[in-house]
Short mmCIF file of the C-alpha atoms (twelve columns), coordinates in Angstrom:
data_MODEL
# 
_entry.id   MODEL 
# 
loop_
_atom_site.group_PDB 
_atom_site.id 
_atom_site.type_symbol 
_atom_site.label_atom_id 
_atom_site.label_alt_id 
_atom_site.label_comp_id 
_atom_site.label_asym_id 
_atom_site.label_seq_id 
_atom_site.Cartn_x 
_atom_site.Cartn_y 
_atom_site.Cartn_z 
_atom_site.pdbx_PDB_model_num 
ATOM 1   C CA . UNK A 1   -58.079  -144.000 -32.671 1 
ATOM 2   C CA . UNK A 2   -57.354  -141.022 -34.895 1 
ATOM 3   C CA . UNK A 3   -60.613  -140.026 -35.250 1 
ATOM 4   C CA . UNK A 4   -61.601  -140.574 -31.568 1 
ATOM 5   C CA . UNK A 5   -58.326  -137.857 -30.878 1 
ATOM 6   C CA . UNK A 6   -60.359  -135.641 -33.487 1 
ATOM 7   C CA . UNK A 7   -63.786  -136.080 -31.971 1 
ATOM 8   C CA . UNK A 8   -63.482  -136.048 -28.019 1 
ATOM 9   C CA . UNK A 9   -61.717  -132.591 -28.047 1 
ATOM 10  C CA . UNK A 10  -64.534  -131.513 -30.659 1 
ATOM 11  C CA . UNK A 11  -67.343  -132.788 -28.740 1 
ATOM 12  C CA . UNK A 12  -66.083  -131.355 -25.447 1 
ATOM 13  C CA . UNK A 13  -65.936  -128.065 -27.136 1 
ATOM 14  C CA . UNK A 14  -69.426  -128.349 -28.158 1 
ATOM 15  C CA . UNK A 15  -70.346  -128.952 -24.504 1 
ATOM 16  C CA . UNK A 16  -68.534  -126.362 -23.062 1 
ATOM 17  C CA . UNK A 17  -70.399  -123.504 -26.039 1 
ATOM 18  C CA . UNK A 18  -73.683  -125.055 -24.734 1 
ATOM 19  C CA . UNK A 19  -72.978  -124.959 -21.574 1 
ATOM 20  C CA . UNK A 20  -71.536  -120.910 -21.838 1 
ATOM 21  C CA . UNK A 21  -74.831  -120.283 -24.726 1 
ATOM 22  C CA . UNK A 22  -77.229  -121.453 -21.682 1 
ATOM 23  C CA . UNK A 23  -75.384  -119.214 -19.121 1 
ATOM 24  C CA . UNK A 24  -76.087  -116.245 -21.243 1 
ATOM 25  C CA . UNK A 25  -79.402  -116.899 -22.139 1 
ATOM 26  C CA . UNK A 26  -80.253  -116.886 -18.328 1 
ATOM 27  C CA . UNK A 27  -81.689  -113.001 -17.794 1 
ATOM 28  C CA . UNK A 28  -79.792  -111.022 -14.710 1 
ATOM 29  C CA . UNK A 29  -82.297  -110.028 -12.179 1 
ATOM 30  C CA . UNK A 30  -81.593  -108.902 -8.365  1 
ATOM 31  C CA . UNK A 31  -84.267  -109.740 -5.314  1 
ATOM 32  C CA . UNK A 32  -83.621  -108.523 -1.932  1 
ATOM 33  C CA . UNK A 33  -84.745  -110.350 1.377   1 
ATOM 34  C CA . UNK A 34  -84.679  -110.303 5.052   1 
ATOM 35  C CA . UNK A 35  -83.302  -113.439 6.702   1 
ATOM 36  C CA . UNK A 36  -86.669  -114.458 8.481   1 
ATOM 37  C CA . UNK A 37  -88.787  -117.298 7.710   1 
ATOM 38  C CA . UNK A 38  -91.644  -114.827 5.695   1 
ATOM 39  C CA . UNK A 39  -88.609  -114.817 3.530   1 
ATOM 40  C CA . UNK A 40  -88.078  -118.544 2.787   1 
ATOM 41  C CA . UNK A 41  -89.511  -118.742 -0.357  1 
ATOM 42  C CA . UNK A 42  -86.887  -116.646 -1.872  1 
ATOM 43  C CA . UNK A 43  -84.314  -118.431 -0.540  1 
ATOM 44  C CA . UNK A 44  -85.898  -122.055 -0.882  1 
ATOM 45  C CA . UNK A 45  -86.336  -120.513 -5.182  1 
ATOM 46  C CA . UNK A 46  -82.134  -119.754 -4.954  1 
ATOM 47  C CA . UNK A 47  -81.246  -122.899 -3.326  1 
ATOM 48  C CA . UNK A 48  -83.259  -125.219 -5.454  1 
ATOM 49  C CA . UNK A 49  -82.424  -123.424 -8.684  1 
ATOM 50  C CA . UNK A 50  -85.997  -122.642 -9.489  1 
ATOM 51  C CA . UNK A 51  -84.996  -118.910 -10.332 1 
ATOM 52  C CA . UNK A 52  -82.463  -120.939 -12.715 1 
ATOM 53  C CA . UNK A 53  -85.238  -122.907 -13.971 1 
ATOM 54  C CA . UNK A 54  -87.474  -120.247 -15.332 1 
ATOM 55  C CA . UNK A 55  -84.692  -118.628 -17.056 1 
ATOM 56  C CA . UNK A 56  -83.543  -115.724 -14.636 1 
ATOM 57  C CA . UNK A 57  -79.907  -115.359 -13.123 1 
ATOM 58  C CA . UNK A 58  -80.906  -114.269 -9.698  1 
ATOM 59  C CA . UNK A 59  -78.381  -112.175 -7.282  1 
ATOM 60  C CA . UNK A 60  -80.008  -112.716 -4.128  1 
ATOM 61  C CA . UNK A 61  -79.289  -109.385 -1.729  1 
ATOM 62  C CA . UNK A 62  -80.061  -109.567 1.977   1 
ATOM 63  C CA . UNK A 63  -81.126  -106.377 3.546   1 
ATOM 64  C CA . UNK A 64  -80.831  -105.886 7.410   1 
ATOM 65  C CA . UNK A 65  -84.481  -103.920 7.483   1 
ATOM 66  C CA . UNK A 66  -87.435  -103.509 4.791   1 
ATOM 67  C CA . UNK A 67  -87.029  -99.687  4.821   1 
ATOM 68  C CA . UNK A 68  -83.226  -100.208 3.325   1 
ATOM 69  C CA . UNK A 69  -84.897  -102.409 0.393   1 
ATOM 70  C CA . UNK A 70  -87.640  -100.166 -0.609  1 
ATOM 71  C CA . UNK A 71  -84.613  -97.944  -0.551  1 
ATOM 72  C CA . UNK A 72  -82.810  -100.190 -3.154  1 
ATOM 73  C CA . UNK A 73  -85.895  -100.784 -5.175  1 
ATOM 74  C CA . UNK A 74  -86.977  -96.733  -5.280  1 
ATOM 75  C CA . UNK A 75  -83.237  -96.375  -6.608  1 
ATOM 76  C CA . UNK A 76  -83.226  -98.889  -9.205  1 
ATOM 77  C CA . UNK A 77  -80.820  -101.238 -7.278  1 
ATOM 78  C CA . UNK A 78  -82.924  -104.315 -7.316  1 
ATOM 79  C CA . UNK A 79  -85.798  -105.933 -9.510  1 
ATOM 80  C CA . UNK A 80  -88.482  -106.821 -6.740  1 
ATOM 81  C CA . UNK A 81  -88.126  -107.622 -2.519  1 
ATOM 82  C CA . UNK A 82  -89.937  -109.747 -0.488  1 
ATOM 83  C CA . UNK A 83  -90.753  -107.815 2.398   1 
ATOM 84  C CA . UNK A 84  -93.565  -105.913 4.449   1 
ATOM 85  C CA . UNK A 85  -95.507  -104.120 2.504   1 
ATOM 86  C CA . UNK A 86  -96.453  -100.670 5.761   1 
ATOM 87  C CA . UNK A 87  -92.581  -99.481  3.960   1 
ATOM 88  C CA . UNK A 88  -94.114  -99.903  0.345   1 
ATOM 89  C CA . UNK A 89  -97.573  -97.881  0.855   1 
ATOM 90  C CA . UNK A 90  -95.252  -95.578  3.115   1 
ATOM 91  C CA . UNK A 91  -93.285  -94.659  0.226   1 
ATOM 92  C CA . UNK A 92  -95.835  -94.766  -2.409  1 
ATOM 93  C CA . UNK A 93  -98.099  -91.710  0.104   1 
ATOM 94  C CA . UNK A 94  -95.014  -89.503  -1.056  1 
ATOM 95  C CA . UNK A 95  -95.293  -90.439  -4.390  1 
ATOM 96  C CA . UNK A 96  -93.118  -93.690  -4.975  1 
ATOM 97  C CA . UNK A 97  -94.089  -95.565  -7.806  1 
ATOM 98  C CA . UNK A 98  -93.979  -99.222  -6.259  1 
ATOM 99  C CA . UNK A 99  -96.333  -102.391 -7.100  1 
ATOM 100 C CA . UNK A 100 -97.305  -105.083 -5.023  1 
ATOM 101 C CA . UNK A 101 -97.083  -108.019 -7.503  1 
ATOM 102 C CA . UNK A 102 -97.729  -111.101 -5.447  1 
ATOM 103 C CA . UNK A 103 -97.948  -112.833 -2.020  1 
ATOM 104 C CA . UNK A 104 -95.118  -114.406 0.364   1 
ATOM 105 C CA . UNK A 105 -96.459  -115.266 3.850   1 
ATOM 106 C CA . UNK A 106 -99.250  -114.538 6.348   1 
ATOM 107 C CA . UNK A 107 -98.022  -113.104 9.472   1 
ATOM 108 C CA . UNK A 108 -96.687  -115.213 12.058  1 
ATOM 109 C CA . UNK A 109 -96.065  -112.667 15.163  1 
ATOM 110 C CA . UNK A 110 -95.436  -114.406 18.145  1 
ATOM 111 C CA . UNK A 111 -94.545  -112.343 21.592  1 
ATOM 112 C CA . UNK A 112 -92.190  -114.187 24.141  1 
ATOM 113 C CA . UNK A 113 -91.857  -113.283 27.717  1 
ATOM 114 C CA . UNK A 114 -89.036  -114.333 29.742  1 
ATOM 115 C CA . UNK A 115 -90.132  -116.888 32.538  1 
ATOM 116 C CA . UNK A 116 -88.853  -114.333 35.274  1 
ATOM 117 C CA . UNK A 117 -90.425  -111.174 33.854  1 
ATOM 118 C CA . UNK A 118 -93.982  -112.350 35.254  1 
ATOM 119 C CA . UNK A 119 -95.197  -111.328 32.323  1 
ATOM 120 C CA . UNK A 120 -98.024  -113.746 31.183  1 
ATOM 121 C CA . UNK A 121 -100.368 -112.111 29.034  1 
ATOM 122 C CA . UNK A 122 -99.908  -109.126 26.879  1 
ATOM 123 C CA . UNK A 123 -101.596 -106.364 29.301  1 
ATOM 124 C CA . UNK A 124 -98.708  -107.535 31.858  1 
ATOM 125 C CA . UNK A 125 -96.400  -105.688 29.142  1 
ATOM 126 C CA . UNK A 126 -96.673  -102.467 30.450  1 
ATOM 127 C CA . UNK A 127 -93.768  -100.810 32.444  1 
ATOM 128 C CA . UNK A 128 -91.599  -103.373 30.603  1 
ATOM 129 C CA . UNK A 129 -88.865  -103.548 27.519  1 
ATOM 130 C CA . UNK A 130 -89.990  -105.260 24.471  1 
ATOM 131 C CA . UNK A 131 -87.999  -106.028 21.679  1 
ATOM 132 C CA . UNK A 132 -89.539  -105.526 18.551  1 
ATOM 133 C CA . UNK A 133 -88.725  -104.488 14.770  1 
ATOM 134 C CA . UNK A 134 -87.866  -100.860 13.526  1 
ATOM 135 C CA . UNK A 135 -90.648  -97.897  13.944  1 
ATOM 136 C CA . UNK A 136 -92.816  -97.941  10.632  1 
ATOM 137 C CA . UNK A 137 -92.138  -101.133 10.289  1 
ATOM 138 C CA . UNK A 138 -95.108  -103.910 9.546   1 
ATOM 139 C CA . UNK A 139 -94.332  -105.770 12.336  1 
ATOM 140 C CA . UNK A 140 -94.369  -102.381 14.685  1 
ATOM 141 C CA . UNK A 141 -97.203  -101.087 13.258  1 
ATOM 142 C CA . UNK A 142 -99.135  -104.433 14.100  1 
ATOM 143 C CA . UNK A 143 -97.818  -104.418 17.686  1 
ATOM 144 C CA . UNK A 144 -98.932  -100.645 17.721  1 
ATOM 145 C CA . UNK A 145 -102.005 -100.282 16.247  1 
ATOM 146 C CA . UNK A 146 -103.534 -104.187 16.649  1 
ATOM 147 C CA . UNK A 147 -101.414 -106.085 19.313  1 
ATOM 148 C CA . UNK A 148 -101.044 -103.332 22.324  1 
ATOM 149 C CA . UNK A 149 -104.228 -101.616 21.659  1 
ATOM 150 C CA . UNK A 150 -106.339 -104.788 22.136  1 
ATOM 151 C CA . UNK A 151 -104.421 -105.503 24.945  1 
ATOM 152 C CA . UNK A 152 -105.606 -101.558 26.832  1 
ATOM 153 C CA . UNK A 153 -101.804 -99.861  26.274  1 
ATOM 154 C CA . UNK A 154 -100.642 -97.178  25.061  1 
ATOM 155 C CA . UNK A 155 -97.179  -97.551  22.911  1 
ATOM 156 C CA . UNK A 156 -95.620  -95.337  25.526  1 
ATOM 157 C CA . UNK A 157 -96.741  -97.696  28.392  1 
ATOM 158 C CA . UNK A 158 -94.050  -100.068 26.920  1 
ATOM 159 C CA . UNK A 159 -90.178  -99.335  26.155  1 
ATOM 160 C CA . UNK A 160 -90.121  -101.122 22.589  1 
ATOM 161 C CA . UNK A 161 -86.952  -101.376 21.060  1 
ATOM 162 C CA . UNK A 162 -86.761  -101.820 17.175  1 
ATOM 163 C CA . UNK A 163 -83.983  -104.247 16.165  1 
ATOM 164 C CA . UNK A 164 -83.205  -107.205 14.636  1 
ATOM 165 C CA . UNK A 165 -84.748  -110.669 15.169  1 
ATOM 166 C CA . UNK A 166 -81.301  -111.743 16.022  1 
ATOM 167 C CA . UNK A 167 -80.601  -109.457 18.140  1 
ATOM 168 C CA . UNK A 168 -83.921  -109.458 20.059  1 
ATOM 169 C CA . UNK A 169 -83.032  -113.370 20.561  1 
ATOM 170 C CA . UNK A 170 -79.742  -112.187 21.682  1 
ATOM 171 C CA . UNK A 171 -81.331  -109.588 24.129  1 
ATOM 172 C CA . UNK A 172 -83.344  -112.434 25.675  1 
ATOM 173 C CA . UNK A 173 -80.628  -114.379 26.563  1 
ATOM 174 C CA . UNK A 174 -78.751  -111.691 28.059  1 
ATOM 175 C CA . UNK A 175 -81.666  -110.457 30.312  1 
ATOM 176 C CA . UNK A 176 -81.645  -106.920 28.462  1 
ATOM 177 C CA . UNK A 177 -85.307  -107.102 27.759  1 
ATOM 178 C CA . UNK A 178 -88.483  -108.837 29.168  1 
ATOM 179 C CA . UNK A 179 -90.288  -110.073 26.428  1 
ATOM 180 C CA . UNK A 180 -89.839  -110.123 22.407  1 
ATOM 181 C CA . UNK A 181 -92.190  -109.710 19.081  1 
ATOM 182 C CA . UNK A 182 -90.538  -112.266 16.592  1 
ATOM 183 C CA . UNK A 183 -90.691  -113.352 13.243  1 
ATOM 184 C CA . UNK A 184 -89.912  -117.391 12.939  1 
ATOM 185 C CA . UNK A 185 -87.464  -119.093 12.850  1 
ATOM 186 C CA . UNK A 186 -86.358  -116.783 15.930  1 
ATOM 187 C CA . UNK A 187 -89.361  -116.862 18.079  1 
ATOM 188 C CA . UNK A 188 -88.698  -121.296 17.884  1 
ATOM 189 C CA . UNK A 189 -85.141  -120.679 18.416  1 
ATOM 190 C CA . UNK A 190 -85.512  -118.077 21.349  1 
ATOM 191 C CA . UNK A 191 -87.910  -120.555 23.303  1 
ATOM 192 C CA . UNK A 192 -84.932  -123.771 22.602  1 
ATOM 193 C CA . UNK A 193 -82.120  -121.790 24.045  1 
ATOM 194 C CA . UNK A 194 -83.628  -119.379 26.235  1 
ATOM 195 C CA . UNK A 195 -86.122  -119.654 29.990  1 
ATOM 196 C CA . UNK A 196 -88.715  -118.117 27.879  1 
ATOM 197 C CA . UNK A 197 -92.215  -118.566 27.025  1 
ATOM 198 C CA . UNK A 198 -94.848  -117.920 24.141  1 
ATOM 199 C CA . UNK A 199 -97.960  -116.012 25.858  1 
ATOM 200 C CA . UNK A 200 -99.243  -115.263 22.349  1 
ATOM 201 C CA . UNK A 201 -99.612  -115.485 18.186  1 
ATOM 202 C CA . UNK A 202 -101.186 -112.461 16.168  1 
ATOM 203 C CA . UNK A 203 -101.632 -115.454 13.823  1 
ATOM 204 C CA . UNK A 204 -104.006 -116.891 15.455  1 
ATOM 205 C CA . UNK A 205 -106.344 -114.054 16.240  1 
ATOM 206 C CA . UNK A 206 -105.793 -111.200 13.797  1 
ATOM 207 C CA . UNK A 207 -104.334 -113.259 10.491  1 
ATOM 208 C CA . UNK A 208 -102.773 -110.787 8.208   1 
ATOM 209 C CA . UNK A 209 -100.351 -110.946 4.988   1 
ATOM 210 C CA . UNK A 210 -97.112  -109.792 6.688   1 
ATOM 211 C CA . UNK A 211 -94.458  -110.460 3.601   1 
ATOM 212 C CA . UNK A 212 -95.471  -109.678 -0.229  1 
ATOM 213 C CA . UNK A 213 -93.684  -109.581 -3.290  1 
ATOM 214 C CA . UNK A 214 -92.976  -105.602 -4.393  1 
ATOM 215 C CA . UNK A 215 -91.047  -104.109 -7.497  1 
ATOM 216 C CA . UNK A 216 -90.837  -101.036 -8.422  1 
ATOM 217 C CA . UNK A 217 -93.692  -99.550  -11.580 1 
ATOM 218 C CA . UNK A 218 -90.798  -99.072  -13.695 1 
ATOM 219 C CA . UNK A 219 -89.550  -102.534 -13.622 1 
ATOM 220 C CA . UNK A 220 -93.107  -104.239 -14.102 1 
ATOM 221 C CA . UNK A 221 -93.459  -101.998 -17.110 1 
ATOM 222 C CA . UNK A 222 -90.010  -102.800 -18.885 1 
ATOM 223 C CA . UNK A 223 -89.365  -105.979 -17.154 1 
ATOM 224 C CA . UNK A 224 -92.978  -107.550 -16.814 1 
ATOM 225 C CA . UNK A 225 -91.776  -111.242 -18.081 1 
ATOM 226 C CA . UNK A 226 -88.742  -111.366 -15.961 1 
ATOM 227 C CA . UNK A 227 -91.131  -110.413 -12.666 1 
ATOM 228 C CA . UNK A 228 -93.595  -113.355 -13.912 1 
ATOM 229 C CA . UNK A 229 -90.730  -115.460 -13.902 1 
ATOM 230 C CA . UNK A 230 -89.955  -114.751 -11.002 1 
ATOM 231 C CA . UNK A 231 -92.991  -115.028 -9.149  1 
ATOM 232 C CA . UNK A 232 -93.189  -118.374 -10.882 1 
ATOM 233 C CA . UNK A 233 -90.359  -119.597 -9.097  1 
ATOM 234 C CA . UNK A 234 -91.293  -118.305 -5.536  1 
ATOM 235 C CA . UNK A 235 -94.480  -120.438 -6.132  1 
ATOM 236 C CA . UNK A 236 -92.891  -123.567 -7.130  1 
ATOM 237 C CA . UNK A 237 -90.825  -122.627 -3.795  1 
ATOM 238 C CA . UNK A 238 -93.890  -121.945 -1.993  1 
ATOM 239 C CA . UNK A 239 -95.338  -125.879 -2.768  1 
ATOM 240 C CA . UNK A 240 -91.958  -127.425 -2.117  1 
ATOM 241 C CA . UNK A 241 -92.353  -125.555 1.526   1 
ATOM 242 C CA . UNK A 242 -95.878  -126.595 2.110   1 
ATOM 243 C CA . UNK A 243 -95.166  -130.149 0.802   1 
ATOM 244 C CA . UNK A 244 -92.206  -130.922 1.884   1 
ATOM 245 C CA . UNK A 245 -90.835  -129.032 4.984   1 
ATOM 246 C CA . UNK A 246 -88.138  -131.218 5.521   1 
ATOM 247 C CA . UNK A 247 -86.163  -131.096 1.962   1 
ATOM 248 C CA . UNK A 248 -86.906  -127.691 2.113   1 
ATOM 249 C CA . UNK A 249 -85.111  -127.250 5.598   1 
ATOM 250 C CA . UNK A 250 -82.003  -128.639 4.252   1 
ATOM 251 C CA . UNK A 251 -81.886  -126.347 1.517   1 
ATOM 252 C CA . UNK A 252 -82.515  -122.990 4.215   1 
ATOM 253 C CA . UNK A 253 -81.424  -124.195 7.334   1 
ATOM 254 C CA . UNK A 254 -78.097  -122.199 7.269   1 
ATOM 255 C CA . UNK A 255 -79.749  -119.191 6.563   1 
ATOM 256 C CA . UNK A 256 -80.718  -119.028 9.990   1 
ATOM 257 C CA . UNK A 257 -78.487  -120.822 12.062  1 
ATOM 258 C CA . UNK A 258 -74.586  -121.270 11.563  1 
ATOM 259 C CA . UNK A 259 -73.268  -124.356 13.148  1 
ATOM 260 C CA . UNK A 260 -74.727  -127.917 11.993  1 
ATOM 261 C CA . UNK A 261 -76.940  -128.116 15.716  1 
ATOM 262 C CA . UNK A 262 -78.385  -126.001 17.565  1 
ATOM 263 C CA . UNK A 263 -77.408  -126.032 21.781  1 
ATOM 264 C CA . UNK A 264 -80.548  -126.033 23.541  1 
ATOM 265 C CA . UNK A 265 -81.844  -125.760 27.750  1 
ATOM 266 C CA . UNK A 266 -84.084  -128.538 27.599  1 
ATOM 267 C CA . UNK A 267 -83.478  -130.840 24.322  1 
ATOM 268 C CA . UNK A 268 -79.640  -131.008 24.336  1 
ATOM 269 C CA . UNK A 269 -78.194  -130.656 20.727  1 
ATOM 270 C CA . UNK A 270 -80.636  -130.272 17.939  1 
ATOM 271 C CA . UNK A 271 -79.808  -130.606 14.470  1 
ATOM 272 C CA . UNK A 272 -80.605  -127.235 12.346  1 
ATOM 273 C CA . UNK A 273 -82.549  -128.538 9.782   1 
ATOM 274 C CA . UNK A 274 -85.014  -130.222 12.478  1 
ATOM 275 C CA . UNK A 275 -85.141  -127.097 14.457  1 
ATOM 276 C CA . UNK A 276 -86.178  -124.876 10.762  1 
ATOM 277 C CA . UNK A 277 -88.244  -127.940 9.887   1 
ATOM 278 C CA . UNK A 278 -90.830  -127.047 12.782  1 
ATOM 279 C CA . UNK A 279 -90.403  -123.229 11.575  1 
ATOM 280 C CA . UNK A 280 -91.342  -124.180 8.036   1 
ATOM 281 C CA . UNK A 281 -94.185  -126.092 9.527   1 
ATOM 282 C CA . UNK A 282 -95.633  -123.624 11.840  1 
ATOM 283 C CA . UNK A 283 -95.948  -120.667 8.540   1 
ATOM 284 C CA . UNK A 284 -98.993  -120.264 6.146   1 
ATOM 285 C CA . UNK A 285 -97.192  -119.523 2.773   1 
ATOM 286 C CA . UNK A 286 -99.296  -118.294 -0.032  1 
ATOM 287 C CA . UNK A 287 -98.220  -116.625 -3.033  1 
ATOM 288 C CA . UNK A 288 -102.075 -115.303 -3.509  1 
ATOM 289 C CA . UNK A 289 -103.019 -112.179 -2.727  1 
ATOM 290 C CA . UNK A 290 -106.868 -112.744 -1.736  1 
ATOM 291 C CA . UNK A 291 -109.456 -109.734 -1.441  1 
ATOM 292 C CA . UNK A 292 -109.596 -110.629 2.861   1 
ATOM 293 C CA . UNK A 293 -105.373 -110.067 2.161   1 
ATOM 294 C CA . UNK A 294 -106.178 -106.432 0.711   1 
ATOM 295 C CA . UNK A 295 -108.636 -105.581 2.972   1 
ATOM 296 C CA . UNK A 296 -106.671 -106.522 5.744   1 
ATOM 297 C CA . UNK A 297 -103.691 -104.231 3.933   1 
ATOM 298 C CA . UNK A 298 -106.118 -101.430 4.145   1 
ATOM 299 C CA . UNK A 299 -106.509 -101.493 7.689   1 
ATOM 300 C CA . UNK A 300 -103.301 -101.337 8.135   1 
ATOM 301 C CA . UNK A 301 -102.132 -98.616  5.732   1 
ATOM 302 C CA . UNK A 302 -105.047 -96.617  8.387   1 
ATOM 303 C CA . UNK A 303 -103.641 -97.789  11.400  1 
ATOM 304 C CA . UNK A 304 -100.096 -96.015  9.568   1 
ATOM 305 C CA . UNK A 305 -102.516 -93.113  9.205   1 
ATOM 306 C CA . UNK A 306 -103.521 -92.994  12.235  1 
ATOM 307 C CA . UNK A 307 -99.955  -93.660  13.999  1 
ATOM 308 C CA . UNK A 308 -98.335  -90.660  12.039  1 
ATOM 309 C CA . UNK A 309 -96.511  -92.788  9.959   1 
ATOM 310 C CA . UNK A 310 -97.885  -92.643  6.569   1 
ATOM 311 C CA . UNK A 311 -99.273  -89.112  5.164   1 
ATOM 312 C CA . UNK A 312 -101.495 -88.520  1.942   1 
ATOM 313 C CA . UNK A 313 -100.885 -85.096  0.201   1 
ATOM 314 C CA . UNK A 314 -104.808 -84.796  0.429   1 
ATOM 315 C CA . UNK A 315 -105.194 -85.919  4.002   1 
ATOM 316 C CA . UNK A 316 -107.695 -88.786  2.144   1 
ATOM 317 C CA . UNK A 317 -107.072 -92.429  3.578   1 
ATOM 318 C CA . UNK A 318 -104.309 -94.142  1.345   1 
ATOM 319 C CA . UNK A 319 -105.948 -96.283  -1.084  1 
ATOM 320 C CA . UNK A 320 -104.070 -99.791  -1.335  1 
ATOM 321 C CA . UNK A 321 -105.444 -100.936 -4.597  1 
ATOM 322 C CA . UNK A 322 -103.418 -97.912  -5.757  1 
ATOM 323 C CA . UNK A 323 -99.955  -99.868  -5.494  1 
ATOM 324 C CA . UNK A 324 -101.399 -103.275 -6.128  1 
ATOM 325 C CA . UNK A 325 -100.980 -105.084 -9.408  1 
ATOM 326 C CA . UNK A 326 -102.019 -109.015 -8.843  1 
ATOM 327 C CA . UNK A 327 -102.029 -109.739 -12.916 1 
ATOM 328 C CA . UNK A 328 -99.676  -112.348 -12.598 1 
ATOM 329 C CA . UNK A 329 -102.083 -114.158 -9.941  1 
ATOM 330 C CA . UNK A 330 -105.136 -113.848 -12.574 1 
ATOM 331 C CA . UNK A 331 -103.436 -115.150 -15.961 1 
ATOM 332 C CA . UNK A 332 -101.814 -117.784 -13.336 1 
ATOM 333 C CA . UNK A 333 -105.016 -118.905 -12.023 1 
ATOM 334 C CA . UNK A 334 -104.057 -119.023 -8.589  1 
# 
């Protein structure tokens, strides 16, 4: 009995140095995010301790738009964003020294007209207020230079007004705008609780990697393993997504919507996790960068050109390959 009084308290204290030895040998190391489903990886990686797993303390920072975490990343406040990467080449023209270092999502866009805006293709847009993301943004520049100009309008022909997903749901409901360009899980979630209708999916006709991973060329230099690590998680996060949507969805699912169900028109109460289930479901995650991926980037760093957005000291079109480093994605196989 002595010796158990001895050895309980001794072996407890052992635990407890092992445990606090392990917490320090985790390495600090800040991501920022958007709360959309491009973003899920990132969050799926925190919530499943997969960030934890690889050896990295992650502080997980959500940003409201992708220009305030370029911001963050430019200033040395974070390690690497998920995020579009129009803000990324927009900063690198004036001399930013950012690096695309891996792949997130390809771009879901879906525009959603209210049932009473008789709006049922995307020429019947003009003359009418769209909610969409912030100017410069990917998602803008998409609806801009790919999405209206298809369609035969001009950007002025439609009053577009750059806010949140959340609020563009919110702007549906109230009848402030017509129609809406949404990420998922919004673009689900505006169709469950509000008279409104999908009338099309850039997805589906002009694919495109909307999210990638970006850090700044300072970090990759100094911090290069930590990135990797990184990166190594969002992948793992990436398979439990494609795999298993539903384990996944528990692990997210508050992320996006507050209370345990969601109140919808036409399906009465639906639990959350169902509801970001489909979301998962409906997403082509990929945390590849493919040579179609950078080509596609190109066009759109010229479409930035073209809009005004992005400027080159030399007037020359921005060269992408300039900002991307995908050395991870080659020693990983992928």
């Amino acid at each position: 009995m002595k010796l158990a009084r001895i050895l309980v308290p001794a072996l407890a204290a052992l635990a407890a140095l092992a445990f606090t030895n392990n917490a320090l040998a985790l390495e600090k190391f800040k991501i920022g995010y958007l709360r959309v489903m491009d973003d899920a990886q990132a969050m799926a990686a925190y919530e499943a301790g997969l960030y934890k797993k690889y050896g990295l303390d992650v502080e997980l920072i959500e940003f409201k738009s992708g220009t305030d975490l370029v911001k963050a990343i430019v200033g040395g406040q974070l390690d690497s964003g998920v995020f579009g990467f129009s803000n990324a080449v927009a900063w690198a023209s004036k001399g930013a020294d950012l690096k695309v270092v891996g792949g997130a999502q390809l771009g879901y866009h879906a525009l959603v007209a209210r049932e009473d805006s008789g709006i049922n293709k995307v020429a019947d847009l003009k003359g009418k207020t769209l909610a969409s993301q912030a100017e410069g943004s990917t998602a803008d520049t998409v609806l801009k230079g790919v999405v209206l100009k298809d369609a035969g309008i001009k950007p002025d022909d439609v009053n577009v007004m750059g806010v949140s997903p959340q609020v563009a749901v919110q702007s549906l409901v109230g009848k402030r705008v017509d129609a809406a360009f949404l990420f998922e899980p919004q673009a689900r979630i505006a169709q469950l609780i509000a008279p409104v209708k999908q009338i099309y999916e850039i997805g589906e006709v002009w694919p495109f990697p909307c999210m990638v991973v970006i850090t700044s060329g300072d970090t990759l230099k100094k911090r290069r393993d930590a990135v990797w690590k990184s990166l190594d998680a969002q992948r793992d996060a990436i398979m439990l997504l494609q795999k298993k949507p539903a384990e996944a969805s528990k692990l997210i699912a508050g992320y996006f919507i507050a209370e345990p169900t969601l109140k919808t028109l036409k399906h009465g109460e639906m639990l959350r996790e169902d509801v970001i289930r489909d979301a998962i479901k409906s997403q082509t995650f990929t945390p590849k960068i493919s040579k179609k991926d950078q080509d596609r980037m190109q066009e759109i760093s010229n479409i930035l050109q073209e809009q005004g957005s992005l400027k080159t000291r030399d007037g020359k079109p921005f060269d992408v390959n300039s900002i991307t480093d995908l050395s991870w994605q080659t020693a990983r196989k992928l």
